[in-house]
Every structure is written in C-alpha cells, then in structure tokens.
C-alpha positions as CSV (number, residue, x, y, z in Angstrom):
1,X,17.2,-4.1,-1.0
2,X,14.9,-1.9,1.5
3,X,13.0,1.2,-0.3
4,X,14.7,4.4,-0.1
5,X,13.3,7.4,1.8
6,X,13.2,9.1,-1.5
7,X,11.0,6.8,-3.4
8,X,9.0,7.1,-0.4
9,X,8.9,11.2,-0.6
10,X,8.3,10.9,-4.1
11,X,5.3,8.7,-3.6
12,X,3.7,10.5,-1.1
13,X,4.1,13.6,-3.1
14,X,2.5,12.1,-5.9
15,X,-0.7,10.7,-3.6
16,X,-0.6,14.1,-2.0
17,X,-3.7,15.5,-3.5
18,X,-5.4,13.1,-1.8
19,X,-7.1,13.3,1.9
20,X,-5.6,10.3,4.3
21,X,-2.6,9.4,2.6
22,X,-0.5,7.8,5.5
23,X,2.0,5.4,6.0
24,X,3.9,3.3,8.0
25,X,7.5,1.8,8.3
26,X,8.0,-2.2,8.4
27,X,11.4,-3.8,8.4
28,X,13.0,-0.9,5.9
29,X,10.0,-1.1,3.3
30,X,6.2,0.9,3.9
31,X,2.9,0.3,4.3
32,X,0.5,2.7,2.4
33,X,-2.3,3.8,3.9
34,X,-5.9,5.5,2.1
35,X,-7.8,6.8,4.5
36,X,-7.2,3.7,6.9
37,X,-7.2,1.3,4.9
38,X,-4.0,-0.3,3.6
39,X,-3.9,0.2,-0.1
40,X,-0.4,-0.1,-1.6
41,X,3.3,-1.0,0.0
42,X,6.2,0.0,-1.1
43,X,8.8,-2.4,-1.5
44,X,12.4,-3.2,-2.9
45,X,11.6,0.1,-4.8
46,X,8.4,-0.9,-6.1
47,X,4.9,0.2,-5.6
48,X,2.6,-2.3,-5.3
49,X,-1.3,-2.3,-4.9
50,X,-3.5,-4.6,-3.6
51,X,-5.4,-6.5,-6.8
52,X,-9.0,-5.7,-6.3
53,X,-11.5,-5.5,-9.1
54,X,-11.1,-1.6,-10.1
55,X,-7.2,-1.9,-9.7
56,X,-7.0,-5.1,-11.8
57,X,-9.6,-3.0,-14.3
58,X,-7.0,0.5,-14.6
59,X,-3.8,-2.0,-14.9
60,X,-4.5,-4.6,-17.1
61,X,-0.9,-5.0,-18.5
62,X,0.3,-4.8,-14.4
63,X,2.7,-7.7,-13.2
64,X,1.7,-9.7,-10.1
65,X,4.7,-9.5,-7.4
66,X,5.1,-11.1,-4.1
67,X,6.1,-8.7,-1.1
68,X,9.0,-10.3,-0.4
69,X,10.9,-13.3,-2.5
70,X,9.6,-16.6,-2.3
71,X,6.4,-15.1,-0.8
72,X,2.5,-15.9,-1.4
73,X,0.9,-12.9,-1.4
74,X,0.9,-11.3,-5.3
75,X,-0.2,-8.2,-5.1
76,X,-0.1,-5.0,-9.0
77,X,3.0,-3.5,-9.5
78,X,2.1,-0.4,-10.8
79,X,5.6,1.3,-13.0
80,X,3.8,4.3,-14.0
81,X,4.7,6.3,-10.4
82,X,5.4,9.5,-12.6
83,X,1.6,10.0,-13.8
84,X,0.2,12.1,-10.7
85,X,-3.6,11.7,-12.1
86,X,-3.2,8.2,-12.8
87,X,-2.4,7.3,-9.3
88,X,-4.9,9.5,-7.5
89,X,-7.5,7.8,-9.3
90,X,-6.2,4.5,-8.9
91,X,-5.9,4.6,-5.0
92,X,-9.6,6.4,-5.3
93,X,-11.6,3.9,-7.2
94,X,-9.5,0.9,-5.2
95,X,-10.7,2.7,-1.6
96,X,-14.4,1.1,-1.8
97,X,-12.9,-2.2,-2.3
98,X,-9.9,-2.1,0.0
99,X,-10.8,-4.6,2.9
100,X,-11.5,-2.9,6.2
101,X,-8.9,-2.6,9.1
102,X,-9.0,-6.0,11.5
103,X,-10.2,-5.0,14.3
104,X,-7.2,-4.0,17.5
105,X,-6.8,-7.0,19.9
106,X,-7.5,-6.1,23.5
107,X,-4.6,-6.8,25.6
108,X,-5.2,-7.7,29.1
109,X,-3.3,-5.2,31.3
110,X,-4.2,-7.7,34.4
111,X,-2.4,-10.4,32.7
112,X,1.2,-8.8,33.6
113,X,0.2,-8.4,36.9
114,X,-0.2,-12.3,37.8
C-alpha cells in the first residue's frame, strides 16, 4: 500500500515550523528530508525515523520497522504524528546525528560519446 498524498500533506504540515523540510517521491512512498539530510520516510502510511541516539532517547516505547516487507533496514515508527511540538523537536535533536549526504557521483559526459 503506497502512502497517500494526504498523509504526506499532513506531515509536512506538522514539520512546517521548521526551516528545510523537503522531500522527495520514491516508488509511491517519500523520502523526508531536514535540512539535507534524510531524516524520516514515509511509508505504507507510516512515519518512520532513522534510530539515532537522541531519536531512540524521545521514543523509547517506538517499534522498529523495515522500509519495505522482508527488508533489513529497521528504522522508529513514530504513531504520535498528531503532536506538532513533539515532532519538531524530534527531527531537531535527530539533525546533529543524521549522517551526511553521500557525496554525487560524477558522470562522465565523454563516456557517451565513445
């Protein structure tokens, strides 16, 4: 079941106090962007977070759920969407620890032309 556009509207509204807020689409579910860094995704109508210390620390009753079924990566469901404050300072204490972006591979625009 992909996420609806309306749990992703409501989302964003909740996280819209907050400066760099993006996201971006992936096979019908989101990618949730904080200021660059990829913090959250939205999936099968759930939000999830990534389980870094201060996230792990704010929901210590959370679930672990993969991304997809069957899959490896567990990341924090977080069920409390309605609570505004609660998620602004979630996705702000979790922004320190968020890995970086990987760096953009360079294509080679010579390469087509061989």
């Amino acid at each position: 079941m992909a996420t609806s556009k309306d749990y992703l509207r409501f989302v964003l509204e909740q996280l819209s106090s907050l400066d760099g807020i993006a996201c971006c689409s992936m096979m019908g579910e989101y990618l949730i962007y904080y200021r660059g860094k990829i913090a959250a995704y939205l999936c099968d109508g759930r939000l999830l977070v990534k389980p870094v210390p201060s996230a792990i620390k704010m929901l210590p009753e959370a679930e672990y759920d993969a991304i997809s079924e069957g899959g490896r990566k567990k990341l924090l469901r977080v069920d409390d969407i309605d609570n505004r404050e609660f998620l602004t300072a979630l996705f702000t204490a979790m922004y320190d620890e968020l890995p970086e972006p990987k760096p953009k591979k360079k294509t080679n625009k010579n390469a087509s032309e061989r």
